[in-house]
DRENRO-766317 format. One record per residue (C-alpha): x, y, z; residue number from 1. Coordinates in steps of 0.05 Angstrom, whole numbers, plus 32768, in hexadecimal, padded with zeros to 4 digits. Last residue first. Layout:
DRENRO-766317
+------+------+------+-------+
|    x |    y |    z | vexke |
+------+------+------+-------+
|    X |    Y |    Z |   NUM |
...
+------+------+------+-------+
//
This chain:
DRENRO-766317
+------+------+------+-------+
|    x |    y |    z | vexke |
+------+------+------+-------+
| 8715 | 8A36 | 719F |   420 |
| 8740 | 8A60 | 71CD |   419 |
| 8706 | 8A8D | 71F1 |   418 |
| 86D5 | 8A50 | 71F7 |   417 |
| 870F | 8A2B | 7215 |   416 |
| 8720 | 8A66 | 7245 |   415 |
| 86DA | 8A77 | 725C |   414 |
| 86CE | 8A26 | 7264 |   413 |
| 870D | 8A25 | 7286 |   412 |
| 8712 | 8A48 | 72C3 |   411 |
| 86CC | 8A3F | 72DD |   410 |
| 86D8 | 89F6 | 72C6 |   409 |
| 86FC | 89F0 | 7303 |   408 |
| 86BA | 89D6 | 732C |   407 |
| 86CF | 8996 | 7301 |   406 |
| 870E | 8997 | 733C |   405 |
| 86D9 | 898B | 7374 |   404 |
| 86DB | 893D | 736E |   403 |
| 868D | 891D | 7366 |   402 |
| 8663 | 890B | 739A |   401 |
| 861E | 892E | 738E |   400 |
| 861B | 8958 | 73C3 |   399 |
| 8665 | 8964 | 73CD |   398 |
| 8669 | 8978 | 7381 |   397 |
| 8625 | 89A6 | 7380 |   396 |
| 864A | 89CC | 73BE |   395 |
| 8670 | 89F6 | 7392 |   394 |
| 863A | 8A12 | 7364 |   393 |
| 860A | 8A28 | 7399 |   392 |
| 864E | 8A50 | 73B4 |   391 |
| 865F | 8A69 | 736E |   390 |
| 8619 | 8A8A | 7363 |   389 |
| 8621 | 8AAE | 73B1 |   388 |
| 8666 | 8AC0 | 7399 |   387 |
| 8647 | 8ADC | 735A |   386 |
| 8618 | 8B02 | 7374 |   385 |
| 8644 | 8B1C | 73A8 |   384 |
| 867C | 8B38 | 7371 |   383 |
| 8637 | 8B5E | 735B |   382 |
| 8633 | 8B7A | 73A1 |   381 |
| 8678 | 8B93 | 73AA |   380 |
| 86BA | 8B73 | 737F |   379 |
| 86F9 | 8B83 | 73B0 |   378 |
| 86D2 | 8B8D | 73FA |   377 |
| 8696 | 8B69 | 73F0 |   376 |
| 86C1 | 8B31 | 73D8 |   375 |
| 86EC | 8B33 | 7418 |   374 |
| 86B7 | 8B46 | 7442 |   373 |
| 8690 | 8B00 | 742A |   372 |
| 86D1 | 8ADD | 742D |   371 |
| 86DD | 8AF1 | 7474 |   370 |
| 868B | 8AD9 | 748A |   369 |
| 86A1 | 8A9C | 746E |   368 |
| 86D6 | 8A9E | 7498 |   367 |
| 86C3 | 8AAD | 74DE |   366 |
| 867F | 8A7E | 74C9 |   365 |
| 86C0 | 8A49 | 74C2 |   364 |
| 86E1 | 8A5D | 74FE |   363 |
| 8699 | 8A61 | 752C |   362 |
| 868D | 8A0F | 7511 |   361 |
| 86D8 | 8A03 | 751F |   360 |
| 86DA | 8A19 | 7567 |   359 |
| 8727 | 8A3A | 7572 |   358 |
| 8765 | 8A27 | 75A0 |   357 |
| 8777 | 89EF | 7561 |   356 |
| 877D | 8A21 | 7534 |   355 |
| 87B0 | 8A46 | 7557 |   354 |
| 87DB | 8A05 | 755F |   353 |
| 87D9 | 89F7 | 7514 |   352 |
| 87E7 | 8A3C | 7504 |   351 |
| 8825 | 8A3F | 752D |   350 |
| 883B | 89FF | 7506 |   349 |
| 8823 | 8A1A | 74C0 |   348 |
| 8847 | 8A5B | 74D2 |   347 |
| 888C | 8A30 | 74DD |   346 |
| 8885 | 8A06 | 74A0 |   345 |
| 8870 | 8A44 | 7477 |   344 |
| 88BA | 8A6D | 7491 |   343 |
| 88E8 | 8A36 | 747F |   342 |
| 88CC | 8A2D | 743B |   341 |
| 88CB | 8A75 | 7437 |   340 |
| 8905 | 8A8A | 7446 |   339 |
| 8925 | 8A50 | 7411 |   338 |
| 88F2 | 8A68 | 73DD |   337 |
| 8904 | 8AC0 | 73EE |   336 |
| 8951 | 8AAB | 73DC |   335 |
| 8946 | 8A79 | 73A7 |   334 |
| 8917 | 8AB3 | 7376 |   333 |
| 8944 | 8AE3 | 7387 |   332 |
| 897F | 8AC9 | 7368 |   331 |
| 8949 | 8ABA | 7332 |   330 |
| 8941 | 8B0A | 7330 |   329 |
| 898B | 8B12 | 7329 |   328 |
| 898C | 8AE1 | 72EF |   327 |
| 894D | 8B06 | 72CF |   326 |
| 896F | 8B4C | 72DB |   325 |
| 89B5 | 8B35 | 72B4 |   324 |
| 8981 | 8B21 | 7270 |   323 |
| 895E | 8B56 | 7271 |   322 |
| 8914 | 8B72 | 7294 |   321 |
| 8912 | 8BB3 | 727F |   320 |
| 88EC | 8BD0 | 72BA |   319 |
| 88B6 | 8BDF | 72E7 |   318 |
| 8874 | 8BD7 | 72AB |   317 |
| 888F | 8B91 | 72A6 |   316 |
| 889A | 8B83 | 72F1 |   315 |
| 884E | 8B93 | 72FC |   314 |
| 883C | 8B60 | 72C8 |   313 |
| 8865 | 8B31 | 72DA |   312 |
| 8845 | 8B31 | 7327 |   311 |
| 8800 | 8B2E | 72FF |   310 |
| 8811 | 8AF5 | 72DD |   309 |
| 881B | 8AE2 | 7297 |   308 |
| 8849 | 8B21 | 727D |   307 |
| 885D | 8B13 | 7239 |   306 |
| 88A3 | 8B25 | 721F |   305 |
| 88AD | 8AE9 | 71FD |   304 |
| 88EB | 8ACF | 7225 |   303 |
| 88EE | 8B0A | 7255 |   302 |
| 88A9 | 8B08 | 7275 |   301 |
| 88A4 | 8AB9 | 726B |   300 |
| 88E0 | 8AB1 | 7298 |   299 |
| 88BE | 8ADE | 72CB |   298 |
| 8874 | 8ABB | 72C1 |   297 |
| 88A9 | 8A7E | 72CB |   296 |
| 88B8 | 8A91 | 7312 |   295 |
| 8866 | 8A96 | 7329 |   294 |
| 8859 | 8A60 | 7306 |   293 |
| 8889 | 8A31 | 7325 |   292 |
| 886C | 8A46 | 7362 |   291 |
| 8824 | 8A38 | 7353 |   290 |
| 882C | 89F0 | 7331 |   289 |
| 885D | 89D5 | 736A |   288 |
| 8827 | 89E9 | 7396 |   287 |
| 87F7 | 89C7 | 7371 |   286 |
| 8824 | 8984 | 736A |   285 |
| 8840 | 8983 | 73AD |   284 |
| 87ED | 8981 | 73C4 |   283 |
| 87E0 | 8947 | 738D |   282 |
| 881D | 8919 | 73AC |   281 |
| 87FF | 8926 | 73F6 |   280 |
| 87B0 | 8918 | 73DC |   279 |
| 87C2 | 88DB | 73BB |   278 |
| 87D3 | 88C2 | 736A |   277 |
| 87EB | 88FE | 7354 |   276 |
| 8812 | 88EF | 7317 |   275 |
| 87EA | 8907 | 72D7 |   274 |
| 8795 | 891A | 72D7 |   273 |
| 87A9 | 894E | 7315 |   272 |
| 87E5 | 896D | 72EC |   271 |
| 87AE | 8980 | 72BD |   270 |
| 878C | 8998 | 72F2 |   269 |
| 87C6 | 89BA | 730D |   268 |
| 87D4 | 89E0 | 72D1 |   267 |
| 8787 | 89FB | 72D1 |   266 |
| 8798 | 8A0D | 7318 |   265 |
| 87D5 | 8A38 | 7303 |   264 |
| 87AA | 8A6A | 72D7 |   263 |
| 87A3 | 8A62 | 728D |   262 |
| 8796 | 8AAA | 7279 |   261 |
| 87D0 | 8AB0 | 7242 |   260 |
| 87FD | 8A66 | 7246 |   259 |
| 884B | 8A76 | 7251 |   258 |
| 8841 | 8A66 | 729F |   257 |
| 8819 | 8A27 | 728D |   256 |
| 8855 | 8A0B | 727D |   255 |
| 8881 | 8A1B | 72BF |   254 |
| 8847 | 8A07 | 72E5 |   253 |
| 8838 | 89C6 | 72C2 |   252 |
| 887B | 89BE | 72C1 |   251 |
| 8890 | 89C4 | 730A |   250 |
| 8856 | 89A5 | 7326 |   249 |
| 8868 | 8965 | 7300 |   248 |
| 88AA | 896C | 7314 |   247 |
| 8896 | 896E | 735E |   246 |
| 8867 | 8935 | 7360 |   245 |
| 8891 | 8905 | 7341 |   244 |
| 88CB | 8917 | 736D |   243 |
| 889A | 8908 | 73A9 |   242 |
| 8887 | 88C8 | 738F |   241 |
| 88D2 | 88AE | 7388 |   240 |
| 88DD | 88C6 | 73C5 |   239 |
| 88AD | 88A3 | 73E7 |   238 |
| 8871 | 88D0 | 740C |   237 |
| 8872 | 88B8 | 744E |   236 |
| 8878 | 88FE | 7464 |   235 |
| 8876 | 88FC | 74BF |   234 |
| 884A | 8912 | 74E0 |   233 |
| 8847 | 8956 | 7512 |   232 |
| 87FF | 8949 | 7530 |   231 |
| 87C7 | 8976 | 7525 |   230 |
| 878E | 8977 | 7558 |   229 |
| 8753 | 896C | 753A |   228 |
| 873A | 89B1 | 7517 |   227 |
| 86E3 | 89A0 | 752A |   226 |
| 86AC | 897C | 74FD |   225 |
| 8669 | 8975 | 751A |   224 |
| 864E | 8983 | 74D1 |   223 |
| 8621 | 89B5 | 74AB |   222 |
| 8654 | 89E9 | 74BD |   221 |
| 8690 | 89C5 | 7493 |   220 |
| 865E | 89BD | 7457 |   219 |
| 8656 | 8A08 | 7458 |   218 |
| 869D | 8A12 | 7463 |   217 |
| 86B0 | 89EC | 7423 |   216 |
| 867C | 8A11 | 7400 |   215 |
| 8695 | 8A55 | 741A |   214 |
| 86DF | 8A3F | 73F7 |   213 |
| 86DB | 8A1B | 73BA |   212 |
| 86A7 | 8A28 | 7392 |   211 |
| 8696 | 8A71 | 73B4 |   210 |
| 86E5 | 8A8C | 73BE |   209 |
| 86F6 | 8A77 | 7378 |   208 |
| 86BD | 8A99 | 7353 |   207 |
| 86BA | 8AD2 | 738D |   206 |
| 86FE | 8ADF | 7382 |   205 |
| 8708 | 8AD5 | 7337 |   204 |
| 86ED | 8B17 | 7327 |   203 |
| 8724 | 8B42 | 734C |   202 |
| 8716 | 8B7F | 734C |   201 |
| 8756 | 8BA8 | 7369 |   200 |
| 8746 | 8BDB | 73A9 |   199 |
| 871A | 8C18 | 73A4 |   198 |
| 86FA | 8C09 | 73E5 |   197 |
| 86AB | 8BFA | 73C6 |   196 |
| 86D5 | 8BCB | 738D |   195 |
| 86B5 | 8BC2 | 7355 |   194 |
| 8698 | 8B8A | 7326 |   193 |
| 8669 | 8B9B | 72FA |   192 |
| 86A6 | 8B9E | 72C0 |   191 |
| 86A4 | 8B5B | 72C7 |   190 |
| 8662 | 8B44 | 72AD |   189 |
| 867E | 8B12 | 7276 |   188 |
| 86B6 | 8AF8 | 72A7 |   187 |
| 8686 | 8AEE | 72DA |   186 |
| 865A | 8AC6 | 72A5 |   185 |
| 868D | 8AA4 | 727B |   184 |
| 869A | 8A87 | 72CC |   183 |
| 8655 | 8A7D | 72DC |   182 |
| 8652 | 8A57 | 728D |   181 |
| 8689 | 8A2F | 72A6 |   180 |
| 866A | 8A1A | 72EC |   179 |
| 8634 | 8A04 | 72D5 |   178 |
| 865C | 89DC | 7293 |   177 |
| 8687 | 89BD | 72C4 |   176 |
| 865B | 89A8 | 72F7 |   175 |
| 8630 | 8990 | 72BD |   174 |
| 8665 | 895E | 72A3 |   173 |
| 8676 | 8944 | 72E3 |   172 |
| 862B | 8937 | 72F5 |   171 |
| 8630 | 890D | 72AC |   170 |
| 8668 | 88EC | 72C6 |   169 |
| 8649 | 88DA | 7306 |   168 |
| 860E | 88BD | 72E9 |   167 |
| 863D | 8896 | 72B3 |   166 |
| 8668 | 887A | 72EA |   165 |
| 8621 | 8860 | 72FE |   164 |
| 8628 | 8823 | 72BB |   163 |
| 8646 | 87E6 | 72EA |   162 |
| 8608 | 87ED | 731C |   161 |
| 861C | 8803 | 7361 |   160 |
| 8613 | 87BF | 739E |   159 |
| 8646 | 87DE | 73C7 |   158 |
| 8659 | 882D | 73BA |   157 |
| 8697 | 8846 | 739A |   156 |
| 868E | 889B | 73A3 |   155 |
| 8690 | 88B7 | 7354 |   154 |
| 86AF | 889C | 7317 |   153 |
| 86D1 | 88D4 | 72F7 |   152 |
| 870A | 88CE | 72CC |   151 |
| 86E2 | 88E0 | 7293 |   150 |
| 86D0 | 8919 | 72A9 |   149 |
| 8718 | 8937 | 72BC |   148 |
| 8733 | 8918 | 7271 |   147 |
| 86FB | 894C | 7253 |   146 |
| 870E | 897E | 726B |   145 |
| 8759 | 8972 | 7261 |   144 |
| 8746 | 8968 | 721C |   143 |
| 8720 | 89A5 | 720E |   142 |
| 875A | 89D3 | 7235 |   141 |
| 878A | 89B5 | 71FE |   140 |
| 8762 | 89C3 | 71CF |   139 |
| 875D | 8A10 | 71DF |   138 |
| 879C | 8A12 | 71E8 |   137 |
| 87B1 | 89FD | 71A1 |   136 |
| 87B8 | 8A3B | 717C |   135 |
| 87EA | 8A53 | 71B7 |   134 |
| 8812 | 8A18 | 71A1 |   133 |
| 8824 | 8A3C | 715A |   132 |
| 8837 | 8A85 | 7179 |   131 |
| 886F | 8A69 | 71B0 |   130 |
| 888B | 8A40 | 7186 |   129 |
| 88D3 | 8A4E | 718A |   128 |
| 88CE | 8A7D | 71CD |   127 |
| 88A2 | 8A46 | 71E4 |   126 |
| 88D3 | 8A11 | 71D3 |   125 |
| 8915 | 8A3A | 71E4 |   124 |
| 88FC | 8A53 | 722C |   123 |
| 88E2 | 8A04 | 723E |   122 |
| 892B | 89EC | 7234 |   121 |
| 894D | 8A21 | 7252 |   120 |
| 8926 | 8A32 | 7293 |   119 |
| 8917 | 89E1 | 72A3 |   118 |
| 894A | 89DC | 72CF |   117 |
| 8931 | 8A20 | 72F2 |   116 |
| 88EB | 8A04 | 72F8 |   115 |
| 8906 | 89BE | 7318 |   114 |
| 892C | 89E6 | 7352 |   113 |
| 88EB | 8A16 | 7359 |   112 |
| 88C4 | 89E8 | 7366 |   111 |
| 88E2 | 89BF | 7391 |   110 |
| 88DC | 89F9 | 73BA |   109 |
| 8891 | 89FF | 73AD |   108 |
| 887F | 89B2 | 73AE |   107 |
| 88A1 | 89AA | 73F0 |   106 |
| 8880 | 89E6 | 7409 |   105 |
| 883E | 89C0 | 7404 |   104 |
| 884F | 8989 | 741A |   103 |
| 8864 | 89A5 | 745B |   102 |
| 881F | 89D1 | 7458 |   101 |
| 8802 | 8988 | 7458 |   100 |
| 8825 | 896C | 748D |    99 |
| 8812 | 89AD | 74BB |    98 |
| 87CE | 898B | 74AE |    97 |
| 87CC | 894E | 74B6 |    96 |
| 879F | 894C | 74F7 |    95 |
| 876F | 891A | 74C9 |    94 |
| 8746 | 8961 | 74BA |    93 |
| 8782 | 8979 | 749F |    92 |
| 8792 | 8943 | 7475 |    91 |
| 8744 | 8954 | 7453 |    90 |
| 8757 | 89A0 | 7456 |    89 |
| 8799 | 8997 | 7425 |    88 |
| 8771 | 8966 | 73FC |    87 |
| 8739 | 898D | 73E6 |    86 |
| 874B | 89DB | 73FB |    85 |
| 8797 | 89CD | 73CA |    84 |
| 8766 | 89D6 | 7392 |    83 |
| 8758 | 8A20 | 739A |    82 |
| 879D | 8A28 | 739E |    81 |
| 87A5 | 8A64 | 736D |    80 |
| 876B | 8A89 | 7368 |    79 |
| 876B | 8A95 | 73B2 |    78 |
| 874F | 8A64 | 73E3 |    77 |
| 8736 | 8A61 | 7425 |    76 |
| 872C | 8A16 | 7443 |    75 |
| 873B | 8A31 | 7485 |    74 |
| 8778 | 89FF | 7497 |    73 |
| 8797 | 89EB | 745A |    72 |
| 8782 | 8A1E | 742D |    71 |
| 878D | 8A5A | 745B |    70 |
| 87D7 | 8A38 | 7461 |    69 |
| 87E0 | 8A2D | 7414 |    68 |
| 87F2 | 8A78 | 7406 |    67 |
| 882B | 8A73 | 7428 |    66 |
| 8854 | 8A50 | 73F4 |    65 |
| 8836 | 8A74 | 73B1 |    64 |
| 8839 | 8ABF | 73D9 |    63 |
| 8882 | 8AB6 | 73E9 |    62 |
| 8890 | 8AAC | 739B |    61 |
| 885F | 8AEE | 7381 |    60 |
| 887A | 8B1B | 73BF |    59 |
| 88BD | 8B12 | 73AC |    58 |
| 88B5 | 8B25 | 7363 |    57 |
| 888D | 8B5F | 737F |    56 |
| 88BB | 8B72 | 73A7 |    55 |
| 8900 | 8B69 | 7373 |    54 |
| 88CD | 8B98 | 7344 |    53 |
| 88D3 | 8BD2 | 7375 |    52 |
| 891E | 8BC9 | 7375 |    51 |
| 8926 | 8BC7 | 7338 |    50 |
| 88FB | 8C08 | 7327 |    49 |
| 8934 | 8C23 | 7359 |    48 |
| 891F | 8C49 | 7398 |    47 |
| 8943 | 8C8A | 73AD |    46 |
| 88FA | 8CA7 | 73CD |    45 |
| 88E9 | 8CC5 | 738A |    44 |
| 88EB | 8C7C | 736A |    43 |
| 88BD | 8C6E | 73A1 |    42 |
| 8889 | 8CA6 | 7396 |    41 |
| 888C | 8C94 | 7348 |    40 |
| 8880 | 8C42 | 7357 |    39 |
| 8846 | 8C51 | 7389 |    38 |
| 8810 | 8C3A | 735A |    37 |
| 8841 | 8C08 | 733D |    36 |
| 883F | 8BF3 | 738A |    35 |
| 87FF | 8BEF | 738E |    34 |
| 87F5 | 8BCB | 7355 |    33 |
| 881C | 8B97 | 7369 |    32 |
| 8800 | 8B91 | 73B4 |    31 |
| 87C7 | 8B84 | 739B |    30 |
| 87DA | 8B54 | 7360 |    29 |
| 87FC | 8B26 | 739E |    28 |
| 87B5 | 8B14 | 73AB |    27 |
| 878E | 8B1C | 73EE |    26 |
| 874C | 8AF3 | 73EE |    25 |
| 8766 | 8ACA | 7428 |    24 |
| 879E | 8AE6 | 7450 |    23 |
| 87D0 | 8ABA | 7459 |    22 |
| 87F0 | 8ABB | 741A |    21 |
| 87E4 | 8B0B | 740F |    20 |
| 880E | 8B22 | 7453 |    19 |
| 883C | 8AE3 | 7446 |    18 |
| 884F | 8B05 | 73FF |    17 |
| 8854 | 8B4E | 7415 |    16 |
| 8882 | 8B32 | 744D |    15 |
| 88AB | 8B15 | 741A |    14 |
| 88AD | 8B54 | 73EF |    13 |
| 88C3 | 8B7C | 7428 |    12 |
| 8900 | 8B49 | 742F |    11 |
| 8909 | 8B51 | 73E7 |    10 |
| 8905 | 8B9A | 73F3 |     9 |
| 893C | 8B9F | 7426 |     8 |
| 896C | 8B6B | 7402 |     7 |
| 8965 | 8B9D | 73CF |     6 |
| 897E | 8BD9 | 73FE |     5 |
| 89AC | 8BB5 | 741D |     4 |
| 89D4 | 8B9F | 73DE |     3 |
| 8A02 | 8B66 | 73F1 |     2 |
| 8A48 | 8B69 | 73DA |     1 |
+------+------+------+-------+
//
């Protein structure tokens, strides 16, 4: 018999989700503490801590598939797909880009398929060894660093001497170190950062929003270029490549999940330096990354009983999160994926039409001048600083022709020098 009341606040919790995925800057963790913050009003009203938790939960999975629309076609990111602005908005730009949110949902409901297959095998190793591979994170964060540099050789160009991949590695190697020590920085000066509204600080807003987002539109207003009009193609992905890109989403997600303060885009780096071999296989991949995350910060929650997301966290301090819960909550999990599978591909469509109505260069000052109210609004003048730092620091890759994804060492520098 279906409960109406539950199916009530997962629906809630799915709206929460596309409210915070399609509006840049807006994280899931918002609406989580809220809602704790309400939790004793709510219970008073005839709600169940359950109940509560089953809209966050939803929230945290609807959020990971809408999410990549801002991405796509602003070139806004949160902390979570700030990689999905390189390729999604480059298929974009070729009037790809309702292709690219299609990808892009494909990686989170195939997810979330691969994530639950791998629910036994991955819960027994961490919960096994959980305490001897956390000594090696550090290292492992070292190695994927240093993989990313070496695999860069920078723009071909006719007539280059044999030795310039050097140049380009060395640029590689200072991106990441800049932005590192900005990121040990922010994290450093933290408690500076405040919000003027009283809403959540979130210090990796500006960080994230600068490198990747306001330099993107910078770049974007320095040039003629306008939304072309975007066409409804056709995946040529092969099967063969798609399943490839999907599993490997799926475990770097569902292993980073178990990892403390290594976020989703540090998995899909790594995932990065693996399969993808194009911009459509690397776009399934991040997504993949992010939604099997989001599930297996659940899994985690019970197996070890560490919260590893914000979403977890809020569901910890909810409930008593047993064994019958988790299998209702993955019940869940399918039910608000499917909706929203359905539900991204038809927002990406009306999106792509919207879009299309609007001048480029006035939508990309529109928003920039959103990110700036956006970080003015949840981290105030300091939380400017720093997006005015990260912005200088973003467009050093464009400049000097180098991939974006060294720009992550923002991320891990500060968790590499905290591990080692």
């Amino acid at each position: 018999m279906i409960d109406i009341a539950l199916a009530a606040c997962v629906t809630l919790g799915f709206i929460l989700g596309i409210l915070s995925g399609l509006t840049p800057g807006l994280h899931i963790n918002n609406f989580a503490t809220m809602l704790l913050a309400l939790s004793v009003h709510l219970v008073d009203l005839g709600f169940t801590p359950y109940q509560i938790a089953s809209i966050v939960l939803s929230a945290s999975i609807s959020q990971t598939f809408f999410d990549a629309i801002p991405a796509i076609f602003l070139g806004a990111p949160d902390s979570d797909t700030a990689l999905t602005v390189l390729p999604g908005q480059r298929l974009m730009l070729d009037g790809r880009g309702i292709e690219a949110v299609r990808l892009s949902a494909l990686g989170s409901s195939g997810s979330i398929i691969v994530a639950l297959l791998l629910v036994i095998p991955l819960s027994w190793i961490f919960s096994s060894y959980y305490d001897r591979l956390m000594k090696y994170v550090g290292v492992m964060l070292l190695a994927i660093a240093l993989m990313m540099i070496k695999s860069e050789h920078g723009p071909f160009i006719e007539g280059q001497g044999s030795l310039v991949h050097w140049k380009y590695k060395a640029i590689s190697a200072s991106l990441f170190m800049t932005s590192g020590l900005l990121g040990i920085f922010a994290f450093k000066h933290e408690s500076l950062i405040s919000s003027p509204l009283g809403l959540e600080p979130q210090v990796l807003l500006p960080l994230l929003s600068g490198i990747f987002g306001a330099s993107s539109l910078l770049l974007s207003l320095s040039t003629d270029a306008k939304i072309p009009k975007q066409e409804e193609t056709t995946i040529k992905m092969p099967a063969g490549l798609l399943a490839r890109a999907v599993f490997s989403g799926s475990l770097g997600g569902s292993v980073v999940a178990w990892i403390p303060g290594v976020s989703p885009s540090v998995a899909s780096i790594a995932t990065r330096l693996g399969a993808p071999s194009s911009e459509e296989e690397f776009l399934v991949c991040i997504a993949g990354v992010n939604t099997a995350n989001a599930l297996f910060s659940l899994v985690a929650l019970y197996v070890i009983d560490k919260p590893r997301s914000g979403a977890a966290a809020a569901i910890q301090e909810l409930m008593v999160l047993d064994q019958n819960a988790l299998l209702q909550m993955i019940l869940i999990v399918l039910a608000v994926g499917a909706a929203s599978y359905i539900g991204t591909i038809a927002t990406a469509r009306a999106a792509a039409h919207a879009f299309l109505a609007l001048n480029y260069r006035a939508l990309c000052v529109s928003v920039l001048a959103f990110l700036v109210a956006m970080t003015l609004a949840f981290t105030g003048i300091f939380g400017l600083f720093i997006f005015f730092l990260s912005t200088v620091v973003g467009l050093i890759a464009p400049i000097a022709g180098i991939h974006k994804t060294h720009a992550m060492g923002v991320l891990m520098l500060p968790l590499i020098v905290h591990y080692l």
